[in-house]
C-alpha positions as CSV (number, residue, x, y, z in Angstrom):
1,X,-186.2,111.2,-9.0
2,X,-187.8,108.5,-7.7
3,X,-189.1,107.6,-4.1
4,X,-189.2,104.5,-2.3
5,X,-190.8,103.3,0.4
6,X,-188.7,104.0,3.3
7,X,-187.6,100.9,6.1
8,X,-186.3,102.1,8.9
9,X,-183.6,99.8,11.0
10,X,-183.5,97.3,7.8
11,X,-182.6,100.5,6.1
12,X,-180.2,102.2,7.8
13,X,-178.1,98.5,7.9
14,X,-178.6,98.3,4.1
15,X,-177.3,101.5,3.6
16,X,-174.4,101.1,5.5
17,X,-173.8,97.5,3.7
18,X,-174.0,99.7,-0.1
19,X,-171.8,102.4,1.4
20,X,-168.9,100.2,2.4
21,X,-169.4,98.9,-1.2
22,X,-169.1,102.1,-3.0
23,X,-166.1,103.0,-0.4
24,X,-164.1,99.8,-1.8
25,X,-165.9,100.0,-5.3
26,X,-162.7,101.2,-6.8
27,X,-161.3,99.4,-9.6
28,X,-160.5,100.3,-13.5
29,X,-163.5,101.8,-15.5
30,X,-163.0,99.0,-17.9
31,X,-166.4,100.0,-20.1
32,X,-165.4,100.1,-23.8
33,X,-167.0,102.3,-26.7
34,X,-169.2,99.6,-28.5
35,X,-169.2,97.2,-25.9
36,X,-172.2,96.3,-23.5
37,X,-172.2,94.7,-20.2
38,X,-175.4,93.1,-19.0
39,X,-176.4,91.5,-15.6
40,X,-178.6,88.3,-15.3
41,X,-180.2,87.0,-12.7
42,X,-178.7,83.9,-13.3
43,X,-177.0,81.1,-15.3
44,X,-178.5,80.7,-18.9
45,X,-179.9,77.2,-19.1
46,X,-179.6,76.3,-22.6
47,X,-179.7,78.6,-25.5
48,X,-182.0,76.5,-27.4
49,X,-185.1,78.3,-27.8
50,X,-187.2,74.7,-28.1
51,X,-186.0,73.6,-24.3
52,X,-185.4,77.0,-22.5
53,X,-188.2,77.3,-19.4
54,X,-188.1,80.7,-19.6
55,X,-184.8,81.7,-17.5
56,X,-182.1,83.8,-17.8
57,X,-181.4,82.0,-21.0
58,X,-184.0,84.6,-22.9
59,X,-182.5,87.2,-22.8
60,X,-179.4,86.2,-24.7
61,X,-182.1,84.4,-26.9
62,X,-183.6,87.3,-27.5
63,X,-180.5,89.4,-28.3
64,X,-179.8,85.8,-31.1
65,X,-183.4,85.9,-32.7
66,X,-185.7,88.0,-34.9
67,X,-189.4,87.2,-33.7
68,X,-191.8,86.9,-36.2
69,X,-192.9,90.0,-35.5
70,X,-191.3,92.1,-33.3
71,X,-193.7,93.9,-29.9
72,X,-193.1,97.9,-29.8
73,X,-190.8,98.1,-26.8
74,X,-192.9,100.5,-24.6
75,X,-196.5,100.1,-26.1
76,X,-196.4,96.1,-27.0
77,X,-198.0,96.6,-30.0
78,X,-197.5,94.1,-32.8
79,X,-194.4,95.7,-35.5
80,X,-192.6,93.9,-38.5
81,X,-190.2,90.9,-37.4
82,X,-189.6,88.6,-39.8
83,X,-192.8,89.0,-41.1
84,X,-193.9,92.6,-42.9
85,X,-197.3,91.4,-43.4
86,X,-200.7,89.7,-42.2
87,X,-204.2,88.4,-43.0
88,X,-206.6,87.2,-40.6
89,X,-209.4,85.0,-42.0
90,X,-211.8,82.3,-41.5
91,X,-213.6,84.3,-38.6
92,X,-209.9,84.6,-36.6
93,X,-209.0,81.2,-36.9
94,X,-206.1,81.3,-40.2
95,X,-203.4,83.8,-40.1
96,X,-201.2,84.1,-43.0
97,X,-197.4,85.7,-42.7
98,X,-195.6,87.0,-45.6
99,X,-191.7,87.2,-44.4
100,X,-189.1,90.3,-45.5
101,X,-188.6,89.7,-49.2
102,X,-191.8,89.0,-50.6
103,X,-192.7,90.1,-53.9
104,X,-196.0,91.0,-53.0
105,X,-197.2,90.5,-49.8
106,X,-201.1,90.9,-48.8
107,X,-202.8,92.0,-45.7
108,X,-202.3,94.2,-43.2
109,X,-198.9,95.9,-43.2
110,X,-196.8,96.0,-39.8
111,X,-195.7,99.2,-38.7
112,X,-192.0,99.8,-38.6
113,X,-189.5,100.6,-35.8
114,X,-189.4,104.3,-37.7
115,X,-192.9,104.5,-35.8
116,X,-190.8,104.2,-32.7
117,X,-189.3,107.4,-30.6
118,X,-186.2,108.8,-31.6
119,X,-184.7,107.1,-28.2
120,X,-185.1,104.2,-30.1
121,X,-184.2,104.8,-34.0
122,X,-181.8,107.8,-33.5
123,X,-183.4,108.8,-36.6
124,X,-182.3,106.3,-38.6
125,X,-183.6,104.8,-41.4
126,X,-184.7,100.8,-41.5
127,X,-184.3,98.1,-43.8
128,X,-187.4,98.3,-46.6
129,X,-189.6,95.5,-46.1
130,X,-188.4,93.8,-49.6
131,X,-185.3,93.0,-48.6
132,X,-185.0,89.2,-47.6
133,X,-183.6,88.0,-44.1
134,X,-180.7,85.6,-43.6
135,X,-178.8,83.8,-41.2
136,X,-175.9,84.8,-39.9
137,X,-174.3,82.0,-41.8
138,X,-176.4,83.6,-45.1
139,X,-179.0,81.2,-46.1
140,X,-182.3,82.7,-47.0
141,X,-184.5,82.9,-43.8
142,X,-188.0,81.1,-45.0
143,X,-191.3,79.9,-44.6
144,X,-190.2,76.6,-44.5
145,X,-187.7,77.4,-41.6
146,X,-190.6,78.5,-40.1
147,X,-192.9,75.4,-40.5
148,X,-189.7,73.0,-38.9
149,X,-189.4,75.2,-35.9
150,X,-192.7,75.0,-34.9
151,X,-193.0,71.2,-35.9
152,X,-189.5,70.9,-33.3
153,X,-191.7,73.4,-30.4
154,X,-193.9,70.1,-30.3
155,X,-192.0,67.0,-31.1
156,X,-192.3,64.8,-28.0
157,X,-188.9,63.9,-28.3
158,X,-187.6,67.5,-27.8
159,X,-189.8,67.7,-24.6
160,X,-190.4,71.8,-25.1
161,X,-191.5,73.1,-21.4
162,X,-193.2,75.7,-23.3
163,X,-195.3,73.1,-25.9
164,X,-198.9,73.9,-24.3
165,X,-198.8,77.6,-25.8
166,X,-199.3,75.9,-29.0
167,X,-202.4,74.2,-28.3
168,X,-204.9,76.6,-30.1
169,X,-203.3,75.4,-33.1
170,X,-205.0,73.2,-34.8
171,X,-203.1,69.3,-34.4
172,X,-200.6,71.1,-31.8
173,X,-201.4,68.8,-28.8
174,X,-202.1,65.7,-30.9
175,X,-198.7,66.3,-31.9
176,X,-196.8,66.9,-28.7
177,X,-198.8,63.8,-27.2
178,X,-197.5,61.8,-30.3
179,X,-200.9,61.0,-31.6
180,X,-200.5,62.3,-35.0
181,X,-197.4,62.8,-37.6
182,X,-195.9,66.7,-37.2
183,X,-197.0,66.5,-41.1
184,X,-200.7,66.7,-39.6
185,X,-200.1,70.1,-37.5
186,X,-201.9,73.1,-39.1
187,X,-199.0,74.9,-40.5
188,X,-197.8,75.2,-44.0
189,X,-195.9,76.9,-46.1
190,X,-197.1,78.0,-49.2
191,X,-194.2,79.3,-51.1
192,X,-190.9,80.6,-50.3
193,X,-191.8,83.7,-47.9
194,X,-195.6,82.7,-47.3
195,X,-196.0,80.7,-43.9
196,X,-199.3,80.0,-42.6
197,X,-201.6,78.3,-39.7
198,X,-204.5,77.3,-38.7
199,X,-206.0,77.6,-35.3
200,X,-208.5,75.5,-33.1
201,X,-210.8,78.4,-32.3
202,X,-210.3,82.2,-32.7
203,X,-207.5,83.1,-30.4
204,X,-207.3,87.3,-30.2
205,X,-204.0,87.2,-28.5
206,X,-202.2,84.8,-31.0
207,X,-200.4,88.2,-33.0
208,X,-198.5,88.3,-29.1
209,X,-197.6,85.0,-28.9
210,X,-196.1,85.1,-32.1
211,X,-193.6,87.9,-30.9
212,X,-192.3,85.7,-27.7
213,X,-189.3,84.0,-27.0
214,X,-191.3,80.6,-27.2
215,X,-192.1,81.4,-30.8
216,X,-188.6,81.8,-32.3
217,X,-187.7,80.7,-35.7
218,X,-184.7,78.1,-35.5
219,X,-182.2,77.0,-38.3
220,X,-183.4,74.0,-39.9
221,X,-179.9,73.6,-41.6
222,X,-178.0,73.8,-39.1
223,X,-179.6,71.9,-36.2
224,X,-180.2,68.7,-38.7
225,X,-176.7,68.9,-39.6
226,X,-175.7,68.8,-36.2
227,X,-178.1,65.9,-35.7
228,X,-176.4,64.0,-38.4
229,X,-173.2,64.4,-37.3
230,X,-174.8,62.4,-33.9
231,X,-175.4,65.4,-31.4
232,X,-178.0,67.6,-32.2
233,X,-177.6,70.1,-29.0
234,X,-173.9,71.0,-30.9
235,X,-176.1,73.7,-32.8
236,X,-176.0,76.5,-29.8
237,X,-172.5,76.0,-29.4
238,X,-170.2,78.5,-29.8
239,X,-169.0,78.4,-33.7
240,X,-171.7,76.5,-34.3
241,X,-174.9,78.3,-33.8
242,X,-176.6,79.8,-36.5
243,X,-179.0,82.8,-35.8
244,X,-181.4,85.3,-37.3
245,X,-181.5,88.2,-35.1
246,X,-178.7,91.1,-34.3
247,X,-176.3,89.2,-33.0
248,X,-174.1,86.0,-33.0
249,X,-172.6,83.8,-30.5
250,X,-168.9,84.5,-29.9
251,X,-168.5,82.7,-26.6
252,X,-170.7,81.2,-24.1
253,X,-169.1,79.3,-20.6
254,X,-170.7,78.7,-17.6
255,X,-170.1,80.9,-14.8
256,X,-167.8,83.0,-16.9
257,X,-170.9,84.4,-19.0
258,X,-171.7,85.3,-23.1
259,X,-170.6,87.2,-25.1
260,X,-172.4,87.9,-28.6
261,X,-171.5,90.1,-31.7
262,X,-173.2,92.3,-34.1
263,X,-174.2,90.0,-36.9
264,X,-173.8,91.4,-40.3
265,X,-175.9,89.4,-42.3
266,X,-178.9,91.1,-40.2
267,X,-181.2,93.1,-42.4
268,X,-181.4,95.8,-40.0
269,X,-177.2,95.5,-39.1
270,X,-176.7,98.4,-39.9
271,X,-179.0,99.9,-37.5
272,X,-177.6,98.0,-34.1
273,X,-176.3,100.5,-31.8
274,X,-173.5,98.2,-29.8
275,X,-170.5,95.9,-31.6
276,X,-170.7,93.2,-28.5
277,X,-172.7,92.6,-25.8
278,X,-171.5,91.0,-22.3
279,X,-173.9,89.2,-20.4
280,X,-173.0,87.6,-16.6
281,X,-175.0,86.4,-14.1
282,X,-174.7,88.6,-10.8
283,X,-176.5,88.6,-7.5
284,X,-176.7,90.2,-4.4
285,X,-174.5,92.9,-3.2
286,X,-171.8,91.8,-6.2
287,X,-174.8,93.7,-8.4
288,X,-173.7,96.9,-7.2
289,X,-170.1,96.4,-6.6
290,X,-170.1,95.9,-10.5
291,X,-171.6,98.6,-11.2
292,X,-169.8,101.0,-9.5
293,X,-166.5,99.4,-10.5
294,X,-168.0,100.2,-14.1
295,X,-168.1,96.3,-14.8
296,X,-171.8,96.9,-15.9
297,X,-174.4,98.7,-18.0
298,X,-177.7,97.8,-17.7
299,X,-179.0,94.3,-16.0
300,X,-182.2,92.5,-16.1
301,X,-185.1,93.9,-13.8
302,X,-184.3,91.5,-11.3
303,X,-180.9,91.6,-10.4
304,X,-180.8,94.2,-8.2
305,X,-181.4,92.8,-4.3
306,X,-184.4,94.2,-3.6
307,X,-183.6,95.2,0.3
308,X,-180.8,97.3,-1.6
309,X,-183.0,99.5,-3.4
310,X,-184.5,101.8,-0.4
311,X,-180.3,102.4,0.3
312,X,-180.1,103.6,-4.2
313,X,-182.7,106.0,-4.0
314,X,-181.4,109.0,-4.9
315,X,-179.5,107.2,-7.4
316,X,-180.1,108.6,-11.2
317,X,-179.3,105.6,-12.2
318,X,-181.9,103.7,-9.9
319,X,-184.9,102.5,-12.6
320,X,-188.3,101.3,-11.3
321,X,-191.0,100.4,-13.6
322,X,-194.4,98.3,-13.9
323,X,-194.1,94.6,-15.1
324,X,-196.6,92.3,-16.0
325,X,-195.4,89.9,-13.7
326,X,-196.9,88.3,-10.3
327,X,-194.9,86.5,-7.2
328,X,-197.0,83.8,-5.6
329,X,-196.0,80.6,-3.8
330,X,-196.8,77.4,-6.0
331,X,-198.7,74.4,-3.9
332,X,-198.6,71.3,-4.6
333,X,-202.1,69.9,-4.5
334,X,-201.4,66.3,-4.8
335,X,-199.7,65.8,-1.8
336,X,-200.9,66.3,2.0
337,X,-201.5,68.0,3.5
338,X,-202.4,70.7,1.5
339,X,-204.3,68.6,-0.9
340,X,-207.1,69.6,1.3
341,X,-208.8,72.5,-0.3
342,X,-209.6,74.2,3.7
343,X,-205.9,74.2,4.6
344,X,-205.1,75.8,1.2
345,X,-207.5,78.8,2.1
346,X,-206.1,79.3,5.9
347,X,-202.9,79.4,4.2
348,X,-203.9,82.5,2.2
349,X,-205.9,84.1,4.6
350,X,-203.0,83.9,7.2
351,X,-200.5,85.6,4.3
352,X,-200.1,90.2,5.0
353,X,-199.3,90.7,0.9
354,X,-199.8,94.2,1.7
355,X,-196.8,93.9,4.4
356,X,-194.2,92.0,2.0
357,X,-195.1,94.2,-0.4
358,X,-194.2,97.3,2.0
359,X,-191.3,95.1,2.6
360,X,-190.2,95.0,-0.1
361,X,-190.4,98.7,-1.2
362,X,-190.4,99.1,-4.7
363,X,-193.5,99.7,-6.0
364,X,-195.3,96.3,-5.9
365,X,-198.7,96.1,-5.5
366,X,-199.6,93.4,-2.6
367,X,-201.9,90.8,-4.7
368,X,-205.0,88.9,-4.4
369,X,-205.2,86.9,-7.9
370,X,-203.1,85.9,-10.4
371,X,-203.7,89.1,-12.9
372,X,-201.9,92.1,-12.3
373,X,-203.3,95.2,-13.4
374,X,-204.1,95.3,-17.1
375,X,-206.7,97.5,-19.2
376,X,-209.8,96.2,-19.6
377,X,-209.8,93.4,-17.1
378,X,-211.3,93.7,-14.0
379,X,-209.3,92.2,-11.3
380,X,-211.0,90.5,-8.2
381,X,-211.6,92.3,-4.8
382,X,-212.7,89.4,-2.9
383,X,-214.2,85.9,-2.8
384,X,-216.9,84.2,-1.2
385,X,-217.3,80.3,-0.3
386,X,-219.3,78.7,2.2
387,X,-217.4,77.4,4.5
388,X,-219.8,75.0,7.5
389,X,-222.5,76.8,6.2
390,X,-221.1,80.9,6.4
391,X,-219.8,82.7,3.4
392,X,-216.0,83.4,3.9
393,X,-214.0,85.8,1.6
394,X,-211.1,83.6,1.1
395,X,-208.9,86.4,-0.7
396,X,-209.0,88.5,2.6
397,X,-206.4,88.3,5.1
398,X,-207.8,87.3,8.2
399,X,-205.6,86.2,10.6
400,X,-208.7,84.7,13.2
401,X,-210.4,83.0,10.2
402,X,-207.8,80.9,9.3
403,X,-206.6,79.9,12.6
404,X,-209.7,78.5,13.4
405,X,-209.9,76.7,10.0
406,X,-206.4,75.1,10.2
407,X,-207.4,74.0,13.5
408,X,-210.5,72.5,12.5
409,X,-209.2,71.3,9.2
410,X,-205.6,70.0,9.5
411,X,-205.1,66.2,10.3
412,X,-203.1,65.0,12.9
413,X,-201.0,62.9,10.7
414,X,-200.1,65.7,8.6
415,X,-196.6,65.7,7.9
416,X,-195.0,68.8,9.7
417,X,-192.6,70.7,9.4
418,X,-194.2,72.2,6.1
419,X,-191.5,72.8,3.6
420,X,-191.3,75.5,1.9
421,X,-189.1,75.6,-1.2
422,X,-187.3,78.7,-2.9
423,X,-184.4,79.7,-4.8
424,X,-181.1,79.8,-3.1
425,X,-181.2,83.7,-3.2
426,X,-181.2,86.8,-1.0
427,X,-184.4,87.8,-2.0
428,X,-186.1,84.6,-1.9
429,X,-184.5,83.5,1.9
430,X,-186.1,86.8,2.8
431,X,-189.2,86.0,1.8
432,X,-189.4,83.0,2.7
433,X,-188.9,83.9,6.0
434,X,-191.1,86.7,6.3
435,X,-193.8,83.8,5.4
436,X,-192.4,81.5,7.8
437,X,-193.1,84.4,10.2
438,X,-196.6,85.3,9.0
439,X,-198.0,81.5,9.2
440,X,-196.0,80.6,12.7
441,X,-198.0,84.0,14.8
442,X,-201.3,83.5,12.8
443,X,-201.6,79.8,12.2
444,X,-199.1,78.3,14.9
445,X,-197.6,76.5,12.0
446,X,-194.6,75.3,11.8
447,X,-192.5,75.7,8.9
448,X,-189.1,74.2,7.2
449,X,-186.7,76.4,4.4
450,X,-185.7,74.2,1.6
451,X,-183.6,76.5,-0.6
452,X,-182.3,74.9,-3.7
453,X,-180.0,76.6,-7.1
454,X,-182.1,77.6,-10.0
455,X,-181.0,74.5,-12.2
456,X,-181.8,72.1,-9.6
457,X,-185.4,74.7,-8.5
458,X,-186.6,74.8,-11.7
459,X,-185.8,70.6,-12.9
460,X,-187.1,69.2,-9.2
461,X,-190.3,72.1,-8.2
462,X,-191.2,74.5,-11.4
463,X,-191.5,71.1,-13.6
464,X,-192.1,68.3,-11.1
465,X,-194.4,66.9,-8.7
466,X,-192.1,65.0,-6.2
467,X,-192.4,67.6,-3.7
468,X,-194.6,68.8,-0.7
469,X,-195.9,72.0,0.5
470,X,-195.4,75.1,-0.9
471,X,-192.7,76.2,-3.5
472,X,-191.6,80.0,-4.4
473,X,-193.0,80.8,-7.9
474,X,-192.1,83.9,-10.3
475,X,-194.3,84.8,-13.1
476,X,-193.4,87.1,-15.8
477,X,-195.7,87.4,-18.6
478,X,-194.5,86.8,-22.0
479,X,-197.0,89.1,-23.5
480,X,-200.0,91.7,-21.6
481,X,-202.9,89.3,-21.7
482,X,-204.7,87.6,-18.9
483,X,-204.5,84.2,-20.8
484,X,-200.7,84.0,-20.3
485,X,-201.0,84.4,-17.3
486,X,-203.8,81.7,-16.5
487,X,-202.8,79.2,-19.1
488,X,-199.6,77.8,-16.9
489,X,-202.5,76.0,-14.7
490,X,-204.0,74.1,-18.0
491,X,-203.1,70.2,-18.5
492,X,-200.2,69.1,-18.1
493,X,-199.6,71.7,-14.9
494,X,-197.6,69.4,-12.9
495,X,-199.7,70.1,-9.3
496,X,-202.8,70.8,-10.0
497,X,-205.5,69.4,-12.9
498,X,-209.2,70.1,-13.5
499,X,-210.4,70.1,-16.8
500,X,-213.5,71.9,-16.7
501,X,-211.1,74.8,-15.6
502,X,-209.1,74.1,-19.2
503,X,-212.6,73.6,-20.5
504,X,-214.0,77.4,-19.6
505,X,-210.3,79.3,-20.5
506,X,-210.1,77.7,-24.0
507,X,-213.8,79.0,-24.4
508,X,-213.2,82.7,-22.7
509,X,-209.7,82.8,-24.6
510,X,-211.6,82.3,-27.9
511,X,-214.2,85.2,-27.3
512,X,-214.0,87.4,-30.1
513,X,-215.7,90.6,-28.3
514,X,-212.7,92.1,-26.5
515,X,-214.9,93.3,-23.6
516,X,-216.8,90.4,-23.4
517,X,-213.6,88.4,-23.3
518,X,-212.1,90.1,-20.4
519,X,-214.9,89.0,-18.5
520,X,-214.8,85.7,-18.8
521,X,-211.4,85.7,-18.1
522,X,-212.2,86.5,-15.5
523,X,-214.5,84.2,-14.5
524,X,-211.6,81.7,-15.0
525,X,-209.1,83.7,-12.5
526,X,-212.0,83.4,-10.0
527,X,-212.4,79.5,-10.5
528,X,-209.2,79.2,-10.2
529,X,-208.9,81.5,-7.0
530,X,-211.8,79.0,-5.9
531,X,-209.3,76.0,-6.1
532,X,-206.1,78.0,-4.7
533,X,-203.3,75.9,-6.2
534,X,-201.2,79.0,-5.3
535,X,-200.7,81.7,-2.3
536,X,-201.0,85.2,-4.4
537,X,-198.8,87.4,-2.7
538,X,-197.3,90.2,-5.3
539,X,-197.3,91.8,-8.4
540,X,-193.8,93.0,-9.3
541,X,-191.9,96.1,-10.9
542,X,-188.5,95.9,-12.6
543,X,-186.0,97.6,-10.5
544,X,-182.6,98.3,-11.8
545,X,-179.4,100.2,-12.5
546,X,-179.0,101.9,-15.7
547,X,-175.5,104.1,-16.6
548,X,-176.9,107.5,-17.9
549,X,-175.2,107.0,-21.3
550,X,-176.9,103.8,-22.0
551,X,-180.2,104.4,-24.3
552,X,-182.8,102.0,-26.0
553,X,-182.9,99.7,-23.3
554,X,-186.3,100.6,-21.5
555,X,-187.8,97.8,-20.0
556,X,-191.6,97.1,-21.2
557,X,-194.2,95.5,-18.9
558,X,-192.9,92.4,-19.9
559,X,-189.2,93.0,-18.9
560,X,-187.3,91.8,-22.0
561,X,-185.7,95.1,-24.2
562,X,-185.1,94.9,-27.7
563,X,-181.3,94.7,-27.7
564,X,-181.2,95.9,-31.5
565,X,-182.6,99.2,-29.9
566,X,-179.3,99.3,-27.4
567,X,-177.1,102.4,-28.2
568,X,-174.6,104.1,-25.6
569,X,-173.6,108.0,-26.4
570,X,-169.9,107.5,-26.1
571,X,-169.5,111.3,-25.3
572,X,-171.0,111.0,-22.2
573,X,-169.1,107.7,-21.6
574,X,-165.6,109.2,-22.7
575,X,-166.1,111.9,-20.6
């Protein structure tokens, strides 16, 4: 059972907001053997894997696409996707991937999902590796697919959000500048099932990459039939969409939500636990209503309202687990007044982490840097600058500190109020008010809310610079390495630049050593702590509700399940 942090007159309102919900919670148990309903946080934005930012669109991505190779879904480590097989060589920098149906593939073999617990496999047996992947509409999935996916990841004209992961390969940011040809980017295909790169430097967490959502094959056939026909985004459509993982796309409406199918032209079909999967967008206290009315399964780790969770505590079906994921608020350093590196600093110092985290009251871990907790990195405790001559840890929060530095720093043209931007949500208002809060008592600042839906959030602050102050900012790491996690702030970052800072992570990125690599990582997470383009303030868990029946989904660190891996023991639902 778990425990959470308990919260006294908050509490006891909460819990008597969830128990008029359960009271009135009391419609049909519509739940259907085979069928599984899933929460999102919110709206998918598009279902294109070369434009999706990273939202709620990823999961249903996910759930539509094999990876190339496929992340163990509690350890991470690297298993067979698409590919079966691997070589590393030139001294880390050419990886070569043989794809299912190889005659003879080389290398290093990837372990299978028979490696997996039985919550997983239900000890069942997997496709062999020899047997060639399709599309759900049955062509052969191939190298070449392979080659025209990642050429589309970096076209200029597709304008992919995600293009910079790319960079270590060799031509990638040529080619998304529109320097070069795509023909020039260093990956080939050398037969049918053989697909290979070539990278910039040695890049140690480039096998992880390649099992993200930002890494998906896409159907060449498909989407260049669509652009002949004269609208190229027709390919995710309903009836249209062509996909290589467990399911297909059966519907898909806004504000109604997605539904997808088991695909049968999946090598591994006959291993996928559920016939359908539901996904809708939920949030606040409508999470819960749902699933109490039996209108839900399982939701992503972020539905749930977190000031609901002290009041589901002795809920079996309350889940709380680490993620590799960090909550800070985003500044925009190219606008004042907070282009001044001073104010930046009395703004951190001036933020209790350790009291939102308590706030909040599910297991996050109040934050100083941008790295959560990983093994092998150190993480930093503090940070000194001179500051008129005296060392100051700028990590610390010190309330005196930096009053007396916004004082002496801020300009009396400064535009105030300062606005601070977040996502039109429960969570986020309270937040943002418990900053509001912190910076009015221990700075004497005044503040302004500027809330804003997630389309219009991520288009106007996540990806744009016309905007001042400081913005709300979720991070959740697409695979356990420190360089995901510091490469958002490399060129083109939208609101803050320095390239000796791109300069140093490239390098450290690059180090073959493991150990040694960690530590220059961190280095990097210290210069960019230095700069403070952000306000750390948490590192998050997943928190959800799970019906007891449901199995396979276990969320990872990195909060996406396998939904191949979903199962539900319908005698425990029929009963």
């Amino acid at each position: 059972m778990i425990r959470l942090a308990p919260s006294s007159r908050r509490g006891l309102l909460v819990r008597a907001a969830v128990g008029a919900i359960f009271a009135t919670a009391c419609g049909r148990d519509r739940r259907q053997p085979g069928r599984l309903i899933y929460l999102l946080r919110g709206e998918p934005w598009t279902l294109d894997p070369a434009l999706s930012p990273g939202g709620a669109e990823s999961w249903i991505i996910s759930a539509l696409s094999e990876p190339l190779i496929q992340p163990h879904p509690q350890t991470m480590a690297p298993m067979a996707g698409l590919a079966t097989h691997y070589k590393i060589e030139r001294d880390g920098t050419r990886y070569t991937f043989y794809l299912r149906g190889h005659p003879a593939p080389e290398g290093i073999q990837l372990a299978g999902p028979d490696s997996q617990p039985v919550e997983f496999t239900r000890g069942l047996a997997f496709a062999p590796h020899d047997l060639p992947a399709r599309w759900s509409d049955g062509v052969p999935i191939t190298a070449h697919d392979m080659v025209y996916s990642w050429h589309r990841y970096l076209a200029p004209d597709i304008g992919c959000p995600n293009a910079y992961v790319f960079y270590s390969i060799t031509g990638a940011e040529a080619v998304n500048q529109g320097r070069i040809s795509p023909e020039e980017l260093g990956v080939r295909a050398l037969d049918t099932f053989t697909f290979q790169l070539d990278l910039t430097a040695p890049a140690p967490h480039f096998l992880m990459l390649c099992y993200t959502t930002m890494t998906l094959p896409m159907p060449r056939h498909a989407i260049e039939a669509a652009r002949k026909n004269g609208r190229e985004a027709a390919w995710t459509e309903p009836g249209r969409t062509v996909t290589s993982g467990p399911f297909t796309l059966r519907e898909s409406r806004p504000r109604e939500g997605t539904i997808v199918a088991r695909n049968p032209l999946y090598f591994d079909s006959a291993f996928v636990g559920v016939d359908e999967i539901q996904f809708f967008a939920a949030d606040g206290a409508t999470v819960v209503n749902l699933f109490r009315s039996g209108l839900a399964d399982s939701m992503d780790g972020r539905v749930l309202p977190l000031q609901l969770a002290p009041a589901l505590e002795n809920t079996a079906e309350l889940h709380v687990s680490p993620a590799c994921a960090c909550h800070n608020w985003r500044i925009n350093t190219t606008r004042a007044p907070l282009d001044n590196l001073l104010l930046r600093y009395a703004l951190n110092m001036a933020t209790d982490k350790m009291a939102t985290a308590r706030f909040l009251g599910a297991r996050q871990q109040s934050a100083l840097g941008r790295v959560p907790p990983l093994d092998g990195y150190r993480s930093l405790q503090r940070l000194e600058v001179e500051i008129n001559g005296s060392p100051c840890d700028v990590l610390a929060y010190n309330p005196r500190a930096a009053r007396q530095l916004w004082a002496a720093a801020a300009s009396t043209e400064a535009v105030l109020p300062l606005p601070v931007h977040h996502f039109a949500r429960v969570d986020s208002h309270h937040l943002a008010a418990i900053l509001q809060k912190q910076w009015q008592e221990n700075l004497g600042l005044e503040t302004r809310l500027v809330p804003q839906e997630t389309a219009a959030y991520i288009q106007t602050i996540l990806t744009g610079n016309d905007w001042a102050g400081v913005a709300e900012d979720s991070y959740f790491a697409n695979y356990p390495d420190a360089y995901d996690l510091l490469s958002l702030y490399i060129a083109p970052y939208p609101n803050w630049t320095n390239p000796e800072f791109d300069r140093k992570l490239a390098a450290a990125s690059s180090t073959p050593d493991p150990v040694a690599r960690m530590k220059e990582l961190s280095k990097c997470e210290a210069a960019l702590l230095a700069a403070m383009p952000f306000v750390p303030l948490y590192f998050d868990t997943w928190v959800y509700l799970e019906r007891s029946e449901v199995h396979g989904l276990s969320l990872s660190p990195i909060g996406i399940p396998a939904f191949k891996y979903a199962w539900i023991d319908t005698n425990r639902r029929a009963s």
